[in-house]
N, C-alpha and C positions, 0 to 999 in steps of 0.2 A: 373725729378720730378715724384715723385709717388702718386697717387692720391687713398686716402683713402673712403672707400665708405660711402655714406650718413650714417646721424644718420637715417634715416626715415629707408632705406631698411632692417638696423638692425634689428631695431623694429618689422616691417612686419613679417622678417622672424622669430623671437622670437616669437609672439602672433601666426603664422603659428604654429611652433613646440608645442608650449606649448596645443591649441585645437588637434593638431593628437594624442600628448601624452594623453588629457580628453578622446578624443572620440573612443580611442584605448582602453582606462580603461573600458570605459561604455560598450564597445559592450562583455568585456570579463566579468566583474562583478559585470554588474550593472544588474537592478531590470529585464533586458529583457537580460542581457547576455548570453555566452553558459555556466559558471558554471552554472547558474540559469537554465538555461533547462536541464541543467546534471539531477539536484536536482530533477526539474517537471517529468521528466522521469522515473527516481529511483522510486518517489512516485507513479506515477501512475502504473507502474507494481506491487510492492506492495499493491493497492487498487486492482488490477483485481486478485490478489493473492488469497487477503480477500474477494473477490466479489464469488472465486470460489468456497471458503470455505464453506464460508454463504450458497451457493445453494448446496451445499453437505448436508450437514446437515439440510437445509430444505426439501430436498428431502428424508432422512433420516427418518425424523419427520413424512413427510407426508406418507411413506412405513407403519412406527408403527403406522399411526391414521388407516388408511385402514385395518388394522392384525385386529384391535381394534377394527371395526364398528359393526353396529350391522347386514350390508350384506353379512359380512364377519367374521367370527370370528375366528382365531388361535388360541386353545388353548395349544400347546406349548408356546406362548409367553402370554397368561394369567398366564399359572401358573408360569413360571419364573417373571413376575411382582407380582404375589401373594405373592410371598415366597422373591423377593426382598423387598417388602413394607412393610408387613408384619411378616415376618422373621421366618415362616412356614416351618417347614420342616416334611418327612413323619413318619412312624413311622418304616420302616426300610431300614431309614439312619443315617449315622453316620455322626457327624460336628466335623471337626477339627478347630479349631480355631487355 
């Protein structure tokens, strides 16, 4: 005689399998999974990217206020701003357009 196993143990192990298989999904893509930190990663190197950008260029900004002050004044980069803004050229030079 062979004896068949409960319907209960069935069960059990079916509602077992079925939460490892949810909570194998979750850890892989859900809202705290590792694609999800893939993605947090990705972006956050691209923010420090943009971040390092940003202070290049404010730094930048802040080199030309200083050429510009009135403690300081360059006037190599006055008259390349005169002649950029204004569109001033001497009287002997030639413009090619």
């Amino acid at each position: 005689m062979t004896r068949t196993p409960p319907f209960g143990t069935l069960i059990f192990f079916a509602i077992a399998f079925a939460l490892s298989l949810y909570f194998t999904f979750a850890a892989v893509q859900g809202d705290f999974g590792l694609f999800r930190r893939a993605e947090i990663v990705a972006e956050s190197q691209d923010l420090r990217n943009q971040l390092a950008q940003v202070r290049a260029e404010v730094a930048e900004m802040e080199n030309l206020t200083k050429r510009m002050s009135d403690d300081y004044l360059d006037l190599d980069l006055l008259d390349e701003r005169a002649r950029s803004v204004l569109g001033m050229v001497r009287t002997d030079e030639i413009v090619i357009r």
